[in-house]
C-alpha positions, 0 to 999 in steps of 0.5 A, a space after each residue: 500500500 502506498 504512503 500516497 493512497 492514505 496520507 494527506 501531507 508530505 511534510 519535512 520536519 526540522 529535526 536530524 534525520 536519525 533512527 532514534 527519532 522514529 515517532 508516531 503522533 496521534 493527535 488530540 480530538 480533531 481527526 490527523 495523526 502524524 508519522 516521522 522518521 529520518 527527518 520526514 513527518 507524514 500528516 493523514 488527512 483529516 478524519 473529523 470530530 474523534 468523539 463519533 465512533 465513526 469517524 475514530 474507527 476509521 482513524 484507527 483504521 488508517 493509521 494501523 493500516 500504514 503503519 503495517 504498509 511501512 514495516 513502521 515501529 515507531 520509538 516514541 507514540 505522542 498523544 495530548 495530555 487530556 485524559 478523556 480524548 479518544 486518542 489519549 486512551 488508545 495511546 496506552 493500548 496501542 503500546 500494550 497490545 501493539 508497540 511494546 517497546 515504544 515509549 508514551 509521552 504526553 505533549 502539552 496541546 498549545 506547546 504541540 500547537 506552537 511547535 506544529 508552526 515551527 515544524 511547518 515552517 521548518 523554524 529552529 529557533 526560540 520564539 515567543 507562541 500565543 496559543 488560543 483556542 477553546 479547550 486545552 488541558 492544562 499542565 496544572 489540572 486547569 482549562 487553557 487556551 489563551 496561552 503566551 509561551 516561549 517554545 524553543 527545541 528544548 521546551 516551552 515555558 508559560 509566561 502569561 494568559 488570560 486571568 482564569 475563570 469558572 466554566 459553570 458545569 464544566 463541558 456543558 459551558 461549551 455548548 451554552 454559552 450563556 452559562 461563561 456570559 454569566 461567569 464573566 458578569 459575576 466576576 466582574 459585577 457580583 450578584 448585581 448584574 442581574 438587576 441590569 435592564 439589558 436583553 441578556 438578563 432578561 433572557 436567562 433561564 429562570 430555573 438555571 441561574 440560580 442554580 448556576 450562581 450558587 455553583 460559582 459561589 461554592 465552586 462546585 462543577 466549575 472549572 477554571 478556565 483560561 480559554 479564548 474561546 471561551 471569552 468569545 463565546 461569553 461576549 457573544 451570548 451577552 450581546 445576543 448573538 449566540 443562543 443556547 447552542 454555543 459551537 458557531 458563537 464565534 463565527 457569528 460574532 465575527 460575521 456580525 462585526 462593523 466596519 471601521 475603526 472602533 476603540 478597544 476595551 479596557 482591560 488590565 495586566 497584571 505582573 507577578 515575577 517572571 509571568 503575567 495575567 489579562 484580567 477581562 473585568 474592565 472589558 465586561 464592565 465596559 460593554 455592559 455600559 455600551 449595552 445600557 446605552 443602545 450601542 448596537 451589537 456590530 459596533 460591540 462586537 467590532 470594539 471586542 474584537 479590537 480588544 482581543 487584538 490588543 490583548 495579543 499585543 500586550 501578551 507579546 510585548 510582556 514576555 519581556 525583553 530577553 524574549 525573541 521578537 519572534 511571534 508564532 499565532 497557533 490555534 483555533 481562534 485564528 482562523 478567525 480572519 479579523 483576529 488573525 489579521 488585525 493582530 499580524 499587523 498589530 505585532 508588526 507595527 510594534 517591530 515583530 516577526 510574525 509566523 503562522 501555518 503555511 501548510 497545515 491548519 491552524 486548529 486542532 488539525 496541524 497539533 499531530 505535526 506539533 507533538 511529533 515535532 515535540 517528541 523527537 526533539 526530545 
């Protein structure tokens, strides 16, 4: 069987070619794996949503087909660090039942997102990675995906991200998002944003809100969070452009954004010895006011966005002067064009270099070729 008929790209990676460096990747939820040895890295095309038995069959399916097609025994099987991802738990049983001498490593997902940037664009050298997504397991037991981190061959070290927040009933949160609008209101606000007169609060669920606010109060199914993906999703139920169904909230509010140059939001950063944090309370308090006022959802939604651009800026100039002035853009919330875009040109204007995908995608995607990048390094 032919390498050809079941992978979708043909990529190099920047890494010695040896015999020790013999990886296979499997990727976290979005259907790709990634082959590598001597110094070439094999991306499958993609096999969709991993959480549908199909569609991980399949998957499965592929990649033991070539690895038999290749006589391929990989030294090292990569996987995500998230210990419910279908991937995750084949790893473990796919070295017990069929690659006994290979060795398991665990791949942070941004760290795996940032070095899929470096291995595509065939990169060596240390720069500074803003990783944003929805979902990422963080090292520390918490949701990330608004990561600031300085990756090199050697490693990567998370300097910064957003300052986190409770996802009130957990995965449920991704799928309703008024549920992080909340969060980000009673953060900021307290209890008292529910005497707001805006369509928001008036739409909240009788029954729910109750129950959700004590939830916060007592920390009880609420993990934190320090997801991008998350904020949009927050400021997009809070403007009304997202229902109860949260999957497309940020494509809707990106649709929906004006033109022309609107003003940013306020928001602060916080210092604390060599890391730094981006507290959002002032960005909600501030479109709180616009909404009260009648400002209109595009206008609201464009002066996010412009927000979020600004946010990246400030996370890149507070890695510091030691820090390259090299900046690799990985992760889903880039596909979104303003985002991307505005905030390329915003690094820029500021004098950095700014580095982003050339042949695989920016989301989940592209992470196969980043842990298999990761893992044979090491």
């Amino acid at each position: 069987m032919k390498i050809a008929a079941l992978m979708g790209k043909n990529l190099v990676l920047p890494f010695p070619r040896s015999p020790t460096s013999s990886v296979l990747a499997l990727g976290g939820e979005r259907g790709r794996f990634c082959l590598a040895r001597g110094g070439e890295a094999f991306l499958s095309a993609d096999f969709g949503n991993l959480r549908e038995t199909r569609n991980f069959v399949r998957y499965r399916e592929n990649l033991l087909a070539l690895v038999r097609s290749l006589t391929f025994r990989p030294e090292i099987v990569a996987h995500d660090l998230h210990p419910d991802y279908a991937t995750t738990r084949w790893a473990s049983r796919l070295v017990a039942t069929r690659l006994p001498s290979a060795a398991l490593r665990g791949v942070q997902h941004h760290h795996a997102h940032i070095a899929a940037v470096l291995a595509d664009r065939g990169e060596k050298g240390r720069v500074v990675g803003l990783a944003w997504d929805g979902t990422g397991y963080g090292e520390d037991g918490t949701v990330w995906g608004s990561e600031t981190l300085v990756v090199d061959p050697r490693g990567y070290r998370r300097i910064g991200g957003l300052s986190p927040v409770p996802m009130p009933g957990g995965e449920k949160a991704v799928e309703e998002p008024w549920r992080m609008a909340v969060s980000y209101l009673y953060s900021a606000f307290g209890r008292e944003f529910l005497r707001f007169d805006i369509p928001f609060v008036r739409r909240l669920p009788r029954r729910s809100t109750p129950l959700l606010l004590r939830a916060l109060e007592k920390k009880i199914n609420a993990p934190l969070a320090s997801s991008m993906g998350r904020l949009f999703d927050a400021v997009a139920a809070l403007i009304g452009v997202a229902g109860r169904e949260g999957r497309s909230a940020a494509a809707a509010l990106e649709r929906i954004c004006a033109g022309g140059e609107h003003p940013a939001y306020p928001f602060a950063v916080s210092r604390r010895s060599a890391s730094f944090r981006v507290d959002c309370r002032p960005l909600f308090r501030a479109l709180v006011k616009d909404l009260r006022s009648g400002v209109s959802r595009p206008v609201a939604a464009a002066r996010f966005h412009r927000t979020v651009i600004e946010i990246g800026a400030a996370s890149a100039a507070s890695a510091g002067r030691r820090c390259p002035r090299r900046v690799a853009l990985g992760g889903g919330v880039f596909q979104n064009r303003i985002i991307r875009e505005g905030l390329s040109e915003r690094l820029r204007s500021e004098g950095f270099e700014v580095m982003l995908p050339k042949g695989v995608p920016v989301h989940d995607g592209g992470i196969a070729l980043g842990q298999a990048w990761v893992a044979a390094i090491k």
